[in-house]
N, C-alpha and C positions, 0 to 999 in steps of 0.2 A: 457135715464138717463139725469139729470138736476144736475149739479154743478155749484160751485161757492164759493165764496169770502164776506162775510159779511163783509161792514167795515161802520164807520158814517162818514154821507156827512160832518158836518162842520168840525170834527178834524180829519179826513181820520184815526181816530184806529180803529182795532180789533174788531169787536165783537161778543165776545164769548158765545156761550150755546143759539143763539137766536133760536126760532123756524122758523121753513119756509117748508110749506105745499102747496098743490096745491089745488085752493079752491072748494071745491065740491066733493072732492076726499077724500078717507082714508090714501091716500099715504103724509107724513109729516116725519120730521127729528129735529135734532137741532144741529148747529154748534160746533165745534169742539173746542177746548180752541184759534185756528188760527184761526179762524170765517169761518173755509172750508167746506159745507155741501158737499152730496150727494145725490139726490133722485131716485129710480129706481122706473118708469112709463112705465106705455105703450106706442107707439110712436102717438105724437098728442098736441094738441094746449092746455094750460093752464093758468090758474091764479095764480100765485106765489104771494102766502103772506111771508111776514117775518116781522115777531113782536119779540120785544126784551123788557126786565124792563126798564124804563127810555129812550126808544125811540118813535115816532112816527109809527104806522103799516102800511105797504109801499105795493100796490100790484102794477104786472106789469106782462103783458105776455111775457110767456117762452115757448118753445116748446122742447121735447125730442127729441132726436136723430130718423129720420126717417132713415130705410132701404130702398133702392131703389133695385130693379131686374135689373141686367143688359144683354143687349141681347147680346148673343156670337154666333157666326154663324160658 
């Protein structure tokens, strides 16, 4: 899974209802009126986009939560 917190760099608000998608994927969402998304992915390396009305479209890699195996003896 990929969450987070949308807010704009110059006035540090809120922002609300943006999209944010991993790019290449069908897996996408849109923030919450708290700019809080969630995405549930498979575990693995991504391009997160997040575009909003009236902002700039921002991508940046994200990874989802990897499982590890751990060995018990």
């Amino acid at each position: 899974m990929v969450s987070g917190k949308v807010i704009s760099k110059e006035k540090q608000e809120v922002v609300d209802f943006a999209t944010v998608y991993l790019k290449g994927t069908t897996y996408g969402c849109t923030t919450n009126e708290e700019g809080i998304y969630h995405l549930h992915a498979p575990a693995g390396k991504y391009t997160l986009v997040v575009s909003a009305i009236g902002y700039k479209t921002i991508e940046t890699v994200s990874y989802t939560h990897l499982t590890l195996p751990t060995n018990r003896e």
